[in-house]
C-alpha positions as CSV (number, residue, x, y, z in Angstrom):
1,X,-21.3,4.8,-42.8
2,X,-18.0,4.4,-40.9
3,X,-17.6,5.4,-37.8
4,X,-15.6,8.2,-35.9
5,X,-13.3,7.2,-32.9
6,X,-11.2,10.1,-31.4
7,X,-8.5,9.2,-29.2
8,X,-8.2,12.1,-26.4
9,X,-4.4,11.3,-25.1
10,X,-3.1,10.2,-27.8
11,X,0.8,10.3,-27.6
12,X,0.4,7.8,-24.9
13,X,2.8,5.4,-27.1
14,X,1.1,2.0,-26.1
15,X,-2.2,2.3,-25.6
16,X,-3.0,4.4,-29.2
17,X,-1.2,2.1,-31.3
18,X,-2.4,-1.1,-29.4
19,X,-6.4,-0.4,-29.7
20,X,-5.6,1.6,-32.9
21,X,-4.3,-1.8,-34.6
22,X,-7.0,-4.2,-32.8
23,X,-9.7,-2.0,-34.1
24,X,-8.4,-2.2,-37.5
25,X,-8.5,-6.3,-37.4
26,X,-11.9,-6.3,-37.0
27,X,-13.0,-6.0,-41.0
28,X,-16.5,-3.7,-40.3
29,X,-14.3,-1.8,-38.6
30,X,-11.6,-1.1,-41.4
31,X,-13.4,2.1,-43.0
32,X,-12.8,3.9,-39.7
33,X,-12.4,7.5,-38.8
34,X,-9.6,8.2,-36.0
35,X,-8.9,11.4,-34.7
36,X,-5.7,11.8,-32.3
37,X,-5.4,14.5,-30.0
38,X,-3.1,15.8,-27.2
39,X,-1.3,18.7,-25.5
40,X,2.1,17.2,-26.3
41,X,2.4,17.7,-30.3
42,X,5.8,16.0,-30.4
43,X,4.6,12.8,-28.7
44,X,1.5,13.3,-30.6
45,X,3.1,13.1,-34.1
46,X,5.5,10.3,-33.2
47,X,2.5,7.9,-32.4
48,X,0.6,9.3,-35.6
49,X,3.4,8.7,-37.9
50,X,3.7,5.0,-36.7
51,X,-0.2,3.9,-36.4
52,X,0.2,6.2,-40.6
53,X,2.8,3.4,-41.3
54,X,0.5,0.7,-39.8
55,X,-2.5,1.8,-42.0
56,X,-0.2,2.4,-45.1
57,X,1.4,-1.4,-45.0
58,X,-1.8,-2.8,-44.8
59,X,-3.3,-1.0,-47.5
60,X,-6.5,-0.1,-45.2
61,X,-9.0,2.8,-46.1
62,X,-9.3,4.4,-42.3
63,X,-8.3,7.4,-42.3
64,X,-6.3,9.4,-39.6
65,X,-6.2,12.9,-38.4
66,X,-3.7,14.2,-35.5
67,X,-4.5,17.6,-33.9
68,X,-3.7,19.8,-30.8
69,X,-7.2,20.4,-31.1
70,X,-9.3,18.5,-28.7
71,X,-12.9,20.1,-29.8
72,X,-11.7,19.5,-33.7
73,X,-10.7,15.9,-32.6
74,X,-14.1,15.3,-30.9
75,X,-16.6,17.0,-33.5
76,X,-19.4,14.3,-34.5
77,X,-17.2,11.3,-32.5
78,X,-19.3,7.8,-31.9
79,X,-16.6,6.7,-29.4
80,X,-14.3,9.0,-27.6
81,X,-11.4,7.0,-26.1
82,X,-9.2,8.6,-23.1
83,X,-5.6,7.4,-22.0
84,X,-4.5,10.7,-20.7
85,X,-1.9,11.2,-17.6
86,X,-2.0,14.4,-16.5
87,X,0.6,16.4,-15.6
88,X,3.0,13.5,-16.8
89,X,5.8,11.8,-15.6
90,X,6.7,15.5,-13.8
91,X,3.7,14.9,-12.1
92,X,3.6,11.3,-11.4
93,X,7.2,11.9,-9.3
94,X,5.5,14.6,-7.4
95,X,3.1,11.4,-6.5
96,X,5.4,9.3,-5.3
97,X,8.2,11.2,-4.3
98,X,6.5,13.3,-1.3
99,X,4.3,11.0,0.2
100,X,7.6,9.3,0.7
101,X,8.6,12.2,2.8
102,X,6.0,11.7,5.2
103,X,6.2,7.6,5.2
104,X,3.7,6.6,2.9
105,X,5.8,4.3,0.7
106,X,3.9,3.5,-2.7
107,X,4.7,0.8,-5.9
108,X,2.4,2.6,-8.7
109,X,0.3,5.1,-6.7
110,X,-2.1,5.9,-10.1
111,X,-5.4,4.6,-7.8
112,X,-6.0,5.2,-4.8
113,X,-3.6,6.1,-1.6
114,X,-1.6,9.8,-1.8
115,X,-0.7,9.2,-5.6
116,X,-3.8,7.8,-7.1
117,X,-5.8,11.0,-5.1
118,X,-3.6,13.1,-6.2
119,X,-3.6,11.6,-9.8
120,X,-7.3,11.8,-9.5
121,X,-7.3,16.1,-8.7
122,X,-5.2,16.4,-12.0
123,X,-6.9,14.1,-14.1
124,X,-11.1,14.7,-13.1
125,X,-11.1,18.2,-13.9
126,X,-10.0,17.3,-17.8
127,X,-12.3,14.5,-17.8
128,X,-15.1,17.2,-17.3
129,X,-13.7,19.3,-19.8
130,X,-13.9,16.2,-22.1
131,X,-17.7,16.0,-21.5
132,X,-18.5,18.9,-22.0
133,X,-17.0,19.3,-25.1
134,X,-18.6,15.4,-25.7
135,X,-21.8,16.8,-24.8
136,X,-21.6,19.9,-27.4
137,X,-20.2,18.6,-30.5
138,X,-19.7,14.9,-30.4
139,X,-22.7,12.5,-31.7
140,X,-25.7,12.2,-28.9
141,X,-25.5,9.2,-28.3
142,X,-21.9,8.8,-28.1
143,X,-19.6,6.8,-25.5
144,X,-17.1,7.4,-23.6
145,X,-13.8,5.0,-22.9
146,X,-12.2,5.6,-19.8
147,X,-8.5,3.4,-19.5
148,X,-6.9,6.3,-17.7
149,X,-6.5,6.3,-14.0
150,X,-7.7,6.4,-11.0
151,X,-10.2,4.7,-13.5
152,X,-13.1,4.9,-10.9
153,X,-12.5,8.5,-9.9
154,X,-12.7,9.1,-14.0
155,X,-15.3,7.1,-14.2
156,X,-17.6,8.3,-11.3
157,X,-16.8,11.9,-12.2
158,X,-17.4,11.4,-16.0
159,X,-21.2,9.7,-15.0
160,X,-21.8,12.0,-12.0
161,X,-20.6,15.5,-13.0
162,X,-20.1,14.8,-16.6
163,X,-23.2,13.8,-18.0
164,X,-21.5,11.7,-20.7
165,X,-22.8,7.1,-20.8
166,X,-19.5,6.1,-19.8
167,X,-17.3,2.6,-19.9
168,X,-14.1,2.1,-17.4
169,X,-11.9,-0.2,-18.6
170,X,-8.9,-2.5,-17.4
171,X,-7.3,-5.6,-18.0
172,X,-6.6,-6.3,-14.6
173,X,-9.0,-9.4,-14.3
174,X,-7.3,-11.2,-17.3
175,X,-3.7,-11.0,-15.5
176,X,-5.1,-12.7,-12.4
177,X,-7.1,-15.0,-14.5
178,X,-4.2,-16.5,-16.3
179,X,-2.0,-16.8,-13.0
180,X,-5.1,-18.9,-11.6
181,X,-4.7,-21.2,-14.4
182,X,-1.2,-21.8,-14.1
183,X,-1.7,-22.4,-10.6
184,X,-3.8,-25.1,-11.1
185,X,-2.0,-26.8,-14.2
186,X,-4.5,-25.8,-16.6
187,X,-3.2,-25.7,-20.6
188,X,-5.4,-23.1,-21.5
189,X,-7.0,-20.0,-19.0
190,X,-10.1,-21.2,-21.3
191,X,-10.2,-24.1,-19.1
192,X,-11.2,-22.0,-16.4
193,X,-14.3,-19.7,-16.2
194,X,-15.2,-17.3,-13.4
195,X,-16.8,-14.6,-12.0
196,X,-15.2,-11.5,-10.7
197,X,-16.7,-8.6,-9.1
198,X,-15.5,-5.6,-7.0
199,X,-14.4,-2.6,-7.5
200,X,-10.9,-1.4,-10.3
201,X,-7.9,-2.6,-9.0
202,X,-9.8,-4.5,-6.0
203,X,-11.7,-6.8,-7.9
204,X,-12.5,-10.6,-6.3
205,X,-13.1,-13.8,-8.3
206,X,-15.7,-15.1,-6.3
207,X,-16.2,-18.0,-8.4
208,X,-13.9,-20.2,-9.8
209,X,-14.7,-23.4,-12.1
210,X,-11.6,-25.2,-13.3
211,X,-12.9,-27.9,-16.1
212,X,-16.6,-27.1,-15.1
213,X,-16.1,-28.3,-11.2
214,X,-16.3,-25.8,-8.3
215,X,-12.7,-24.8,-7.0
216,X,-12.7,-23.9,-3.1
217,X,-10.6,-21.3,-1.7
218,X,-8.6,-23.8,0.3
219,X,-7.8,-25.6,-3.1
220,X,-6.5,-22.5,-4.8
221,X,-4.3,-21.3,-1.8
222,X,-2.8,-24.8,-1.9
223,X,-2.4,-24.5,-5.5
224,X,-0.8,-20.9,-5.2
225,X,1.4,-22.2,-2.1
226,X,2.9,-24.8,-4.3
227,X,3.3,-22.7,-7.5
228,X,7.6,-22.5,-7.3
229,X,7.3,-18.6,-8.1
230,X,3.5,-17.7,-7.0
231,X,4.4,-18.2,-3.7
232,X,7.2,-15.8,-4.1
233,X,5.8,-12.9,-5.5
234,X,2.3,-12.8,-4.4
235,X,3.2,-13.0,-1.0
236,X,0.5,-10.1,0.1
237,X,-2.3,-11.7,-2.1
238,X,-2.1,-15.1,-0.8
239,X,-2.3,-13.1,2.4
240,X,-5.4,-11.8,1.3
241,X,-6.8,-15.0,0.0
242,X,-5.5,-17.4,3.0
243,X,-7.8,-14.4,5.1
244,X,-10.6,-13.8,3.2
245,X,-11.0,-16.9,1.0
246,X,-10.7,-14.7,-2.3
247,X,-8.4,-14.4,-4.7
248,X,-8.0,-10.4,-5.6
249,X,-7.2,-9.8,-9.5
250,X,-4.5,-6.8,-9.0
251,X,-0.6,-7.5,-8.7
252,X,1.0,-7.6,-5.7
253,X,2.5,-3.8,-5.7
254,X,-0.8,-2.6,-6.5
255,X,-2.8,-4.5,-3.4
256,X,0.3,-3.6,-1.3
257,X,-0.9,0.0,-1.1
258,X,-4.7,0.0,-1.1
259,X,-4.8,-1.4,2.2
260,X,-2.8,-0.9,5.7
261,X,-1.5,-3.9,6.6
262,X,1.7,-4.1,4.5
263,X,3.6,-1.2,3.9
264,X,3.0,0.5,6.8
265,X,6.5,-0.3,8.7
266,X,9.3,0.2,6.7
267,X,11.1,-2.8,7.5
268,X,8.7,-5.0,6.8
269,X,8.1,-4.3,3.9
270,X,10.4,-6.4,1.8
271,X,8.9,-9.3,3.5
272,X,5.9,-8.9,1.5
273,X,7.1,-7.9,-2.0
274,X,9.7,-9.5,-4.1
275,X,12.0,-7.1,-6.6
276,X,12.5,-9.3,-9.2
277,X,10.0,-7.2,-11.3
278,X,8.8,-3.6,-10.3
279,X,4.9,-5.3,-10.2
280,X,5.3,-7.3,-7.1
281,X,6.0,-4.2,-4.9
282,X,9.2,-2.1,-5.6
283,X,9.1,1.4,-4.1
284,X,7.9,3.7,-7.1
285,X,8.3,0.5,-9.5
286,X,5.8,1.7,-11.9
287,X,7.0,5.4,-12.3
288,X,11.1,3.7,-12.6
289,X,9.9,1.8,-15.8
290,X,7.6,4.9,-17.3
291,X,10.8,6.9,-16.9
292,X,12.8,4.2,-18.8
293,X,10.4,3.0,-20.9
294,X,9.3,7.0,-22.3
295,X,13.5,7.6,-22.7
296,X,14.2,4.4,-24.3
297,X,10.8,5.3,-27.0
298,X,12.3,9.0,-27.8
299,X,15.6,7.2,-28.1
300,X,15.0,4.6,-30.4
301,X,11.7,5.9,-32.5
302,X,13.5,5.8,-35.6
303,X,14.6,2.3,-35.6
304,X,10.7,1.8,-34.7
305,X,9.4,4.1,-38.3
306,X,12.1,2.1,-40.3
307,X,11.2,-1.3,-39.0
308,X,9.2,-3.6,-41.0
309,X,5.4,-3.1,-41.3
310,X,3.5,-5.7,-39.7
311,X,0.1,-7.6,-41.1
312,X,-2.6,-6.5,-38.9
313,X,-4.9,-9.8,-38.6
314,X,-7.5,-11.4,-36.0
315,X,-4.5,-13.2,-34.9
316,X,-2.6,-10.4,-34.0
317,X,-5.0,-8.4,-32.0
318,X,-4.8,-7.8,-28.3
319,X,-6.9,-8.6,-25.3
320,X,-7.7,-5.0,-24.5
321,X,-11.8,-4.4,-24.0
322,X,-11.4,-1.2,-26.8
323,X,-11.8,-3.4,-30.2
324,X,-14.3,-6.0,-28.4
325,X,-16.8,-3.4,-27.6
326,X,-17.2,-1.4,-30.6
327,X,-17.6,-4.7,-32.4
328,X,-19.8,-5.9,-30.2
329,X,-22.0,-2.8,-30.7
330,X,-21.3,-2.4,-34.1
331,X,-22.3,-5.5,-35.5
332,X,-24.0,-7.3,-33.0
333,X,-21.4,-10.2,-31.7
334,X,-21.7,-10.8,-28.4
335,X,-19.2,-9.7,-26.1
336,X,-18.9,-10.7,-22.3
337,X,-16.3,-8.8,-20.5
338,X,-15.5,-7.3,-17.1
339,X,-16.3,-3.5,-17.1
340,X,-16.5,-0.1,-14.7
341,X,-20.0,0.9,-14.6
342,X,-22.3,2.8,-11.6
343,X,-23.4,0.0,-9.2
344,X,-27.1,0.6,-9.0
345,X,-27.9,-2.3,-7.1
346,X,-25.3,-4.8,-9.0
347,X,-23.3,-5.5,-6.0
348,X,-26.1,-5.4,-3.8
349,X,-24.0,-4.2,-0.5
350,X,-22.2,-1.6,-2.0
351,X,-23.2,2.0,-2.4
352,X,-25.9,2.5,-5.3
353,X,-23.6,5.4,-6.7
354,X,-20.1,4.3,-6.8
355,X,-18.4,2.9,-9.4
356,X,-18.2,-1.0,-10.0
357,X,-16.3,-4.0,-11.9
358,X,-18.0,-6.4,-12.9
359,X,-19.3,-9.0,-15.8
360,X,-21.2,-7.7,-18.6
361,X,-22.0,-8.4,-21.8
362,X,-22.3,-6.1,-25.0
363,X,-23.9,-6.9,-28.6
364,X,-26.7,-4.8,-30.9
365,X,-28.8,-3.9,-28.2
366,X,-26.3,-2.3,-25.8
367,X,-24.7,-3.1,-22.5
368,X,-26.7,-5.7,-20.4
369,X,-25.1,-5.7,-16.8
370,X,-26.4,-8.6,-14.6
371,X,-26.8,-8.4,-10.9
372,X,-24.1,-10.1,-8.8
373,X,-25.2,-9.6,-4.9
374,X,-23.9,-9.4,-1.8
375,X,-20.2,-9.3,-1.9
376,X,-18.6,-11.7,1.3
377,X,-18.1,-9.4,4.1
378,X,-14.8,-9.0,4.6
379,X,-14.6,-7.8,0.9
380,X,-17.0,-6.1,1.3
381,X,-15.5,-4.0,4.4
382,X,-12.0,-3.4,2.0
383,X,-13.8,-2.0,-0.5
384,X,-16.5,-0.1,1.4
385,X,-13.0,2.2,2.9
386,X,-11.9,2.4,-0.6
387,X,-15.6,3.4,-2.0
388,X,-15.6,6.7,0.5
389,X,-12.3,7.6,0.1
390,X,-12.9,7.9,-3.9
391,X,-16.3,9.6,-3.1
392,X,-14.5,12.5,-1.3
393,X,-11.9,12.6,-3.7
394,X,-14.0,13.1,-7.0
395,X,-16.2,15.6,-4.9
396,X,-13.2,17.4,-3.8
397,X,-11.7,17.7,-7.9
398,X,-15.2,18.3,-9.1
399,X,-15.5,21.0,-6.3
400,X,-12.3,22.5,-5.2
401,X,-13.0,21.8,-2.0
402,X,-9.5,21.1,-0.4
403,X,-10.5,20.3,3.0
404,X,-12.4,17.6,1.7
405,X,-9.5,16.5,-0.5
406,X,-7.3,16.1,3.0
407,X,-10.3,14.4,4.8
408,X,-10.3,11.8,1.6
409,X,-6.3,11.3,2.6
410,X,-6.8,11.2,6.4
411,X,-9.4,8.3,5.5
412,X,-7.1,6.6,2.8
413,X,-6.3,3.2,4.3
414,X,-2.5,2.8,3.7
415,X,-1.7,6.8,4.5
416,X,-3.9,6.7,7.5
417,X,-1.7,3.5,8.6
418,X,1.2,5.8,8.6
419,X,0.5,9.3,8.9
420,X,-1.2,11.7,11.7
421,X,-4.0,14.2,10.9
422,X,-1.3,16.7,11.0
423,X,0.9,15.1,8.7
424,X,-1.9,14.3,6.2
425,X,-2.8,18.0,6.4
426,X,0.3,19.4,5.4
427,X,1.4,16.7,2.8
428,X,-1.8,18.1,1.3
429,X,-0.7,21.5,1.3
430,X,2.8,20.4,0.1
431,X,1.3,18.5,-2.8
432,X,-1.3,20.8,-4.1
433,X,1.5,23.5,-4.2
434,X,3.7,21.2,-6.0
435,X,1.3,20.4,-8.8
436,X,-0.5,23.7,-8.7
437,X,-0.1,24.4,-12.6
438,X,-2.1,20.8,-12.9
439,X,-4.8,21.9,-10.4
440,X,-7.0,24.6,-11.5
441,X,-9.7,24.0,-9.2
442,X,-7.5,25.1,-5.7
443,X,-6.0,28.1,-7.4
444,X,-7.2,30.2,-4.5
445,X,-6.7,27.6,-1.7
446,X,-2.6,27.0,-2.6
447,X,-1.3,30.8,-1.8
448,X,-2.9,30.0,1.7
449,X,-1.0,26.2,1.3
450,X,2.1,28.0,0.3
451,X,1.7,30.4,3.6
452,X,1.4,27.5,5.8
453,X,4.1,25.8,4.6
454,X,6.5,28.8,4.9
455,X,5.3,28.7,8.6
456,X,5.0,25.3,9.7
457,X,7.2,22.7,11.7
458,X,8.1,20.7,8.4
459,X,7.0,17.1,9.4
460,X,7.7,14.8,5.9
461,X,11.4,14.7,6.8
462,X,12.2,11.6,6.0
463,X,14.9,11.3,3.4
464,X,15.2,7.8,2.6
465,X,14.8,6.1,-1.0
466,X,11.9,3.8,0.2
467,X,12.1,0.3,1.1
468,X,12.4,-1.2,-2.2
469,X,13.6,1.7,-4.6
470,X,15.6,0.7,-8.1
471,X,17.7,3.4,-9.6
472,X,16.2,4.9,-13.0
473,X,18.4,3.5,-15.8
474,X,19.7,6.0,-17.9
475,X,19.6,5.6,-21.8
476,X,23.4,4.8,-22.1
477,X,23.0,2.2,-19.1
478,X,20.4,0.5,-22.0
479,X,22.0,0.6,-24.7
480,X,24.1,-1.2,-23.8
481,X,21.5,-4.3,-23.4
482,X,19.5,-3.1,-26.5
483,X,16.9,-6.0,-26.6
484,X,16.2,-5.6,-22.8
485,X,15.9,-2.4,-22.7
486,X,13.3,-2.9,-25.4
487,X,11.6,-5.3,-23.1
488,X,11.7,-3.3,-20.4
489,X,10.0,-0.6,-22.3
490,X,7.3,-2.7,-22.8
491,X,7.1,-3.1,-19.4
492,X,5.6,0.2,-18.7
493,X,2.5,-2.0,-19.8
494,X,1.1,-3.5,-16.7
495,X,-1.4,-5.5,-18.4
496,X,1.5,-7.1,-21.0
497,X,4.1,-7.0,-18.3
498,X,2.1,-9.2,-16.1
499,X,0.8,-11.7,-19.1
500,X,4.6,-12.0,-20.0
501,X,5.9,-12.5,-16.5
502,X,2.2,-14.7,-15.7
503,X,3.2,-17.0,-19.1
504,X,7.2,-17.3,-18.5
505,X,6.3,-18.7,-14.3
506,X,3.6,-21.0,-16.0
507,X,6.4,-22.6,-18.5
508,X,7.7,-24.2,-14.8
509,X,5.7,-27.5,-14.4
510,X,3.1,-29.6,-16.0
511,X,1.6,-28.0,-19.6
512,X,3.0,-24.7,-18.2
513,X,4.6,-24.2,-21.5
514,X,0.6,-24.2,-23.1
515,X,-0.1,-21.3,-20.6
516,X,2.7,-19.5,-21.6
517,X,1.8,-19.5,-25.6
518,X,-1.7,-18.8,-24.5
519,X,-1.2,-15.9,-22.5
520,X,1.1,-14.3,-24.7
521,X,-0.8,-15.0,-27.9
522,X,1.8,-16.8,-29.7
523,X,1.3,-20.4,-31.9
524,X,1.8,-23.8,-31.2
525,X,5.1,-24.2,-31.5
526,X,6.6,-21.3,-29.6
527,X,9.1,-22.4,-26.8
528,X,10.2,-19.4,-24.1
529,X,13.2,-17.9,-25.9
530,X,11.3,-17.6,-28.7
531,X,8.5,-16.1,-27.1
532,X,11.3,-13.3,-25.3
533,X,13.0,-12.9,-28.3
534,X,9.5,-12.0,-30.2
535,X,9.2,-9.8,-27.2
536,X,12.1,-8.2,-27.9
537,X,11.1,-7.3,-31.6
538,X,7.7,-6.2,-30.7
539,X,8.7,-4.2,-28.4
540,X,10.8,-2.0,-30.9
541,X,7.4,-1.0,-32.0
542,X,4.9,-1.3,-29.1
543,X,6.8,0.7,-26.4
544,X,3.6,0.9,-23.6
545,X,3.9,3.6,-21.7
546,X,0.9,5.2,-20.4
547,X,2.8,8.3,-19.4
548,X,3.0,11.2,-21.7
């Protein structure tokens, strides 16, 4: 009997067609049902009409259905799969742009900090929704794939208030895992095995064997420190790691703001990011290439449904968890990944109830989760701040409780770096009221916001761009650079952006060039134009762009 796999989110342009197509290498899995749903229809039936092409060059039986209707989409679902963003880019600029106001300066704000809370308020209240209708008229046992963000607040409020067994997924470990290889002159990342445990986005590797032999801290700064563009870009992670010992897996934007030590004067920034690419800090990098990426996808879709159809084969599928884990479950091949799950005791010094990243393993019987321990104490400490700040903020989106929403801010490490409880409370007010349509939960709390507001001694008046902020290329600026604007589009892809970036900085030394082929999943054979020009190509027909 094939199975049912509903994707809720679906017009996100990446993500579908990216699991849709690894799914569909895996032959068991050929005879399988998809069901796409979203609010947007238009974005819904572009991304239907190309995964339609996908199945009809390959002459697969799957099926596919695409419907506005979430409860139709779900009906008798094995695996429900979300890459929603609520509220959408409109939303996202909301995130980034008034926080700003008030000094909080962010690179992707989707986790933690003002945006990722605020992301978190939109986004948990769906995610309920999406139980419950799991939980009425999906299979019992089915199971749930969370890849939108804040991943943990999803996944915490999904397992806590939803009711519904529950995976978080990210690629975030593989991107660090393939820089550590590079650093150390390895030809293949398979050369080097570890283990990596934290929480998403703040994960550690606290063990790292390169060619089966212990590597120390001290050895993998060194190698970082002499890696010709490492020790450019990851300025705030070898930071971390020349403090703590640990490597963290997340880019540098991302660590930038989940912690208050490095954005929190405005001139200093820059000494702790680099611009070259949006990832390694830029001031609302990640929302500039959505922007781009989304208006380069509705610009050049029909050059993507013309193009050639493309053999989907083992060889072509992605890293993504998605595919790995219904085969694993499916047919009883082990799987060992890294995967969001409630702690219970696996990292032994964290809180029993938040939510965790760590190794697992999946085949016929299920998902077998070993215990780690005690994480080292300074990580611990970072991600014990983190750990309450998310447990206000899913109470507060679960509850509607907006005092505790502002307490989760006041507490947030990089916004209490910069901000006073006053300021904190009223860039609350300002948000909530700004993304009201988005947040039905506070609907009686944001006419008293509004009054405030109105009444108030405005305090976010700051009216600078940000430290680091790139102007939004319009469509006619890309056109005119048609291949890199194509590339660039499939930058709004952290996980491929940073393989790309990880595999063209390996090419620079000693069997960097066997990095590069590795990380990017191309043969033997490949040198780096090819590899960019491939890019280029499949990027006319994998624009990633979580936003919708």
């Amino acid at each position: 009997m094939s199975l049912k796999v509903a994707f809720i989110g679906a017009g996100s342009v990446g993500f579908t067609r990216k699991l849709f197509r690894d799914i569909l290498t895996v032959p068991e899995l050929q005879d399988t049902e998809f069901a796409f749903t979203d609010l947007n229809k238009r974005n819904l039936e572009m991304v239907a009409q190309l995964c339609q092409k996908d199945l009809d060059f390959n002459k697969l039986p799957a099926k596919l259905t695409a419907t506005v209707d979430r409860r139709a989409a779900l009906a008798d679902a094995d695996y429900v799969i979300s890459v929603v963003r609520v509220g959408g880019l409109e939303a996202f600029q909301t995130d980034i742009d008034i926080p700003l106001k008030y000094g909080v300066d962010q690179c992707v704000g989707d986790t933690l900090c003002a945006g990722g809370i605020m992301y978190g308020q939109r986004n948990i209240p769906c995610v309920l929704d999406f139980c419950k209708d799991m939980r009425e008229v999906s299979k019992p046992d089915v199971l749930f794939l969370n890849y939108a963000n804040p991943n943990a607040m999803n996944t915490w409020a999904a397992i806590e208030y939803g009711g519904v067994n529950t995976l978080g997924l990210c690629h975030g470990v593989e991107g660090g895992w393939h820089q550590i290889a590079a650093a150390l002159g390895a030809k293949s990342h398979k050369e080097v095995d570890l283990i990596c445990a934290g929480i998403n986005h703040q994960t550690w590797y606290l063990q790292v064997k390169y060619k089966g032999r212990l590597v120390s801290g001290d050895e993998l700064l060194k190698a970082f420190e002499s890696h010709p563009v490492f020790c450019k870009t990851e300025k705030v992670r070898l930071d971390i790691l020349r403090r703590f010992g640990y490597y963290t897996t997340e880019s540098n934007g991302h660590v930038s703001e989940y912690v208050p030590w490095y954005r929190k004067r405005p001139k200093e920034i820059k000494d702790w990011i680099s611009t070259d690419s949006w990832i390694n800090g830029e001031t609302g990098g990640y929302l500039r290439v959505c922007i781009e990426g989304r208006n380069w996808f509705e610009t050049d879709f029909p050059q993507w449904l013309e193009a050639p159809g493309e053999t989907l084969a083992p060889e072509t599928r992605g890293t993504e968890h998605g595919s790995y884990i219904l085969e694993a479950l499916e047919t009883g091949r082990c799987y060992r990944g890294h995967f969001n799950v409630r702690n219970n005791g696996v990292l032994s010094n964290l809180a029993d109830d938040c939510i965790v990243e760590v190794p697992g393993y999946l085949d016929a019987n299920g998902i077998n989760i070993p215990v780690v321990g005690d994480l080292p104490l300074a990580c611990h400490a970072t991600l014990s701040a983190s750990v309450n700040v998310q447990r206000m903020a899913v109470k507060a989106a679960a509850t509607g409780d907006l005092t505790l929403l502002k307490q989760a801010l006041l507490h947030d490490p990089l916004t209490a770096a910069v901000c006073d409880p006053n300021e904190v409370w009223q860039m609350v007010d300002e948000m909530v009221v700004a993304q009201a349509k988005w947040l039905p939960q506070y609907k009686k709390d944001i006419p008293k916001a509004k009054k405030r507001l109105a009444t108030e001694k405005p305090l976010g008046t700051r009216t600078g761009k940000g430290a680091a902020r790139i102007e939004v290329k319009t469509v006619a600026q890309m056109k005119k650079h048609a291949a890199e604007a194509r590339a660039l589009a499939a930058a709004s892809d952290k996980a491929a952006a940073r393989r790309a970036k990880d595999a063209e900085e390996g090419e620079e030394g000693r069997g960097r060039q066997a990095v590069a082929r590795n990380a990017r999943g191309r043969g033997a054979g490949d040198d780096a134009k090819a590899c960019q020009e491939r890019d280029a190509r499949r990027a006319l027909k994998e624009c990633t762009d979580e936003a919708k």
